[in-house]
C-alpha positions in Angstrom: 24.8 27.1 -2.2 21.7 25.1 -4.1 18.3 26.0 -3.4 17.1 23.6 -1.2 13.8 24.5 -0.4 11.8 22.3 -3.2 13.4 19.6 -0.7 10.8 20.8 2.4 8.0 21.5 -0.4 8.0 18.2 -1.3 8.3 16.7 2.3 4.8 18.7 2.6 3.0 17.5 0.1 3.6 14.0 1.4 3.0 14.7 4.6 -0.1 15.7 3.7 -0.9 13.2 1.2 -1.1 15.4 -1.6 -0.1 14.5 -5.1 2.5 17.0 -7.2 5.1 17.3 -9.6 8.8 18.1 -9.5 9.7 20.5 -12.5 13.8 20.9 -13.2 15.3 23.0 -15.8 17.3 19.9 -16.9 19.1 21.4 -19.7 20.1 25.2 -21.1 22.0 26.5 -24.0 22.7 29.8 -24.6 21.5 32.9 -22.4 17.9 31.7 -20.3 16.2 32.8 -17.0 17.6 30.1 -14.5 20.4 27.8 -14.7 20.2 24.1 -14.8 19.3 22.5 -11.6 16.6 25.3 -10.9 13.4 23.5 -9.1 9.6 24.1 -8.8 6.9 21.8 -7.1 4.0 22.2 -8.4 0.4 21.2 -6.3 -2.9 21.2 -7.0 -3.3 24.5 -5.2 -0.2 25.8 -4.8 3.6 26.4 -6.3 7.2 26.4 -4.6 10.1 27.5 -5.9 10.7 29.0 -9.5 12.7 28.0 -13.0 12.4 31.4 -14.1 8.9 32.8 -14.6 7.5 34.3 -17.3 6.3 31.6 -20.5 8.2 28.5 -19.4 6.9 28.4 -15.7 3.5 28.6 -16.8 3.3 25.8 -19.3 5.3 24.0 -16.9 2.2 24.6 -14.8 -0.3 24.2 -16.5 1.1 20.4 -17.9 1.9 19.6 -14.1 -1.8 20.0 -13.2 -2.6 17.7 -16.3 -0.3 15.4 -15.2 -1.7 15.5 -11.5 -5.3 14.3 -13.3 -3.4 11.7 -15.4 -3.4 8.3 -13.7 -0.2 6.3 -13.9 1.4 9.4 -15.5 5.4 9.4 -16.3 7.8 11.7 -16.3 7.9 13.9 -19.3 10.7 16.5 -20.9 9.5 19.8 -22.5 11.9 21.7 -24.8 11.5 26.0 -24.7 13.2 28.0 -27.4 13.3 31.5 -26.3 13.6 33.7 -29.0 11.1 36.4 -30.4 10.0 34.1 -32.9 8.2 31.9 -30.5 4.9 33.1 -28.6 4.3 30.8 -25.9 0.4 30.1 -25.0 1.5 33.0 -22.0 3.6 35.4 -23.8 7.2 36.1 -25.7 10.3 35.1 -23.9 13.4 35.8 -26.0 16.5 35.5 -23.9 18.1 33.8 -26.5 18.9 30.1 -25.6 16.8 27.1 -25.4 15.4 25.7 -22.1 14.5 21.5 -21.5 12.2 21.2 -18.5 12.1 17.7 -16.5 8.4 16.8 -15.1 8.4 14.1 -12.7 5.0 13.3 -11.2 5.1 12.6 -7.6 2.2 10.2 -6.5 0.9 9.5 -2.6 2.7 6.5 -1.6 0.8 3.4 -0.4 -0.3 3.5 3.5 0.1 0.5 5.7 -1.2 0.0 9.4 0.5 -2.7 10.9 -1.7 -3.3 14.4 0.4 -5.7 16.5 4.4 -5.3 16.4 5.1 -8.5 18.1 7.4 -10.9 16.4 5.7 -11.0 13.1 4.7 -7.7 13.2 8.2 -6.4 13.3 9.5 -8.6 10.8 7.4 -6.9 8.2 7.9 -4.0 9.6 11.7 -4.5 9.0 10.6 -5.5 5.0 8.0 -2.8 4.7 9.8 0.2 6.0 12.5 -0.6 2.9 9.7 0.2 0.6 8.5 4.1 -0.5 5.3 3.9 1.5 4.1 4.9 4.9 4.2 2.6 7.6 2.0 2.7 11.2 3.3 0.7 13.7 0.5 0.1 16.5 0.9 -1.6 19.8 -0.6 -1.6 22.9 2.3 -3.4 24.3 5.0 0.0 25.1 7.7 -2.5 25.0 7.3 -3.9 21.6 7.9 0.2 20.1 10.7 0.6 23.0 13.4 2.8 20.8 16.0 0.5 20.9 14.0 -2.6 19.8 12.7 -0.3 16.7 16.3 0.6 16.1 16.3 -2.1 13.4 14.2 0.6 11.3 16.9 3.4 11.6 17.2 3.7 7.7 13.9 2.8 6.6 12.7 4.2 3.2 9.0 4.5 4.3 7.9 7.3 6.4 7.0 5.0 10.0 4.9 6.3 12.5 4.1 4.5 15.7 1.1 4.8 17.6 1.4 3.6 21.5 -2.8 2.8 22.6 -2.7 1.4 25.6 -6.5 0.7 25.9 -8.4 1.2 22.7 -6.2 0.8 19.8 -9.0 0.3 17.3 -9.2 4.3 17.9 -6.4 4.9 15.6 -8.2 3.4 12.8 -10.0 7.0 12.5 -6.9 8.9 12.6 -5.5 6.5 9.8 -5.6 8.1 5.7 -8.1 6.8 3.1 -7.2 3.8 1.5 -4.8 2.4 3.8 -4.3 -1.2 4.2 -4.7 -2.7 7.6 -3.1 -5.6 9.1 -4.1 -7.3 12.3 -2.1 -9.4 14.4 -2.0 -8.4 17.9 -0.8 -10.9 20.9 -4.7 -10.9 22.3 -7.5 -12.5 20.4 -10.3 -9.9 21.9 -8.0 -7.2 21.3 -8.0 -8.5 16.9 -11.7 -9.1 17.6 -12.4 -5.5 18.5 -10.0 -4.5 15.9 -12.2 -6.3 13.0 -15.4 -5.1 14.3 -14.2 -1.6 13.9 -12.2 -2.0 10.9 -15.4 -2.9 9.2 -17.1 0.2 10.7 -14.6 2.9 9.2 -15.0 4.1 6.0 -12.3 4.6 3.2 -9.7 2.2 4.7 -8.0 0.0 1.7 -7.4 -4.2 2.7 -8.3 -5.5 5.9 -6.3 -8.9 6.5 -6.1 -11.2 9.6 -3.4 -13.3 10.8 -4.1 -16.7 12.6 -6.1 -20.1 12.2 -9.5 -21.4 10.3 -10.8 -21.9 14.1 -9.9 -18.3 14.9 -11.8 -16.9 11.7 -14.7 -19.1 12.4 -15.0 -17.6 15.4 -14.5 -14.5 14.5 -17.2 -14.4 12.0 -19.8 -16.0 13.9 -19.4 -12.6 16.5 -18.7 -10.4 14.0 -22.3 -11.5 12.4 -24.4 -12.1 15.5 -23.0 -9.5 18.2 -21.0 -6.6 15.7 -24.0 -6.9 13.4 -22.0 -7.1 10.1 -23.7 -8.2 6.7 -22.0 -11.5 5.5 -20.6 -9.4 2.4 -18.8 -7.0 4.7 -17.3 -9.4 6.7 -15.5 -10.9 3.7 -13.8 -7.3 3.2 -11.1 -8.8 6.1 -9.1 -11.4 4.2 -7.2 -14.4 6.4 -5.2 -15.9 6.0 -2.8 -13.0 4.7 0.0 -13.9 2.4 0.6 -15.9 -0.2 -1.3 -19.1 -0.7 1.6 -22.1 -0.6 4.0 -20.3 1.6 3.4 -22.6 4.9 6.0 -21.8 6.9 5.7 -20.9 11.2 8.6 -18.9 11.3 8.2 -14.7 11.6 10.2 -13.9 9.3 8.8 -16.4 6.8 5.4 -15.7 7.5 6.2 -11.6 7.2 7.9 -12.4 3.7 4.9 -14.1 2.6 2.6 -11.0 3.9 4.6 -8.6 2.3 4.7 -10.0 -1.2 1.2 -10.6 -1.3 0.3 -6.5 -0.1 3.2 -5.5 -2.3 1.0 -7.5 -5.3 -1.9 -5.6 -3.6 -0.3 -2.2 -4.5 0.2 -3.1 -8.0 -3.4 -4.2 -8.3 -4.5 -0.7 -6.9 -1.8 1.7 -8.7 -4.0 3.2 -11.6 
């Protein structure tokens, strides 16, 4: 049966938001410590799993944890020959065969709060859970994260959370990783009001956009100055409209294409 551990030590690492890299012994010939197929995740603390000790392992290392520092880094294939003839930078290994190694740099994915899951909402949360990023779904409605009306995100790529708050939903703004991108469209105007005025008093999230009209923003602004107390150049961290600039359709599912491909531009714009 194949090891399937590296499987759960990856699933940590994102769960935890935590960079690493996936090493496989992606080629042997002749007589070496592990056979193709063999994994190890490597951390920026910690290891799982093993291709075999000794020499290989620790270059392996040691290039992972470059690789971890490297932004935008790619996968890369490094070739072993074991044989006493070769002194590795950590000792002799001299099985005999010769040994490729696969790196593959595993990055945090994107993170996306999605505050309102009402018609909109859900349509980009239909398009954004298809995409390697994770996904919070926020409502203080319990019906719009009922099970059987999130069914439509049974095979989603992303890793989707959902966060009920029935009275204070801007609370989950705190709970939410650094750099996420935050989208508010709610069914109650006080209830994106409040979100706003918090958003802009959390540190470390990524883009804050708002859905709805000119009027609404004007609004918006003039409380968010006079009563929240915001500086001018911090309320024009929250971007509205959302999406992309031509697009004018009403329906939901137009309006959630439009948002998507403009915060899927967005993630290009911030990968290193």
């Amino acid at each position: 049966m194949p090891d399937t551990t590296w499987v759960a030590s990856v699933a940590r690492l994102r769960a935890r938001r935590e960079p690493g890299v996936l090493a496989t012994v992606a080629t042997v010939r002749g007589h070496a410590p592990r056979k193709a197929g063999a994994k190890l995740v490597v951390g920026r603390t910690g290891t799982w799993g093993s291709i075999g000790g000794g020499n290989i392992e620790a270059v392996v290392i040691d290039r992972a944890r470059v690789l971890l520092g490297t932004p935008g880094a790619e996968p890369e294939l490094l070739d072993f020959a074991l044989n006493d003839k070769v002194t590795g930078p950590h000792g002799v290994q001299c099985c005999g065969g010769a040994v490729g190694v696969l790196l593959e740099p595993l990055p945090t994915v994107p993170a996306v709060a999605v505050f309102g899951v009402g018609h909109v909402g859900l349509e980009l949360a239909r398009i954004l859970a298809r995409h390697d990023l994770d996904l919070h779904l926020v409502d203080s409605r319990p019906d719009m994260l009922a099970e059987e009306r999130l069914g439509v995100l049974a095979d989603a790529v992303a890793q989707v959370r959902v966060h009920h708050t029935p009275l204070l939903p801007e609370e989950v703004l705190e709970q939410l990783p650094a750099g996420t991108h935050v989208l508010i469209m709610t069914h109650d105007h006080a209830e994106d009001a409040a979100l706003c005025d918090a958003a802009l008093r959390t540190e470390g999230l990524g883009s804050v956009g708002l859905i709805g009209s000119a009027a609404k923003w004007a609004r918006f602004r003039q409380r968010l100055a006079t009563e929240g107390g915001h500086a001018a150049e911090a309320i024009d961290r929250i971007r509205t409209p959302i999406g992309i600039a031509g697009i004018t359709g009403k329906e939901p599912a137009t309006i959630a294409v439009s948002v998507a491909a403009d915060l899927l531009r967005r993630f290009e714009e911030d990968r290193p």
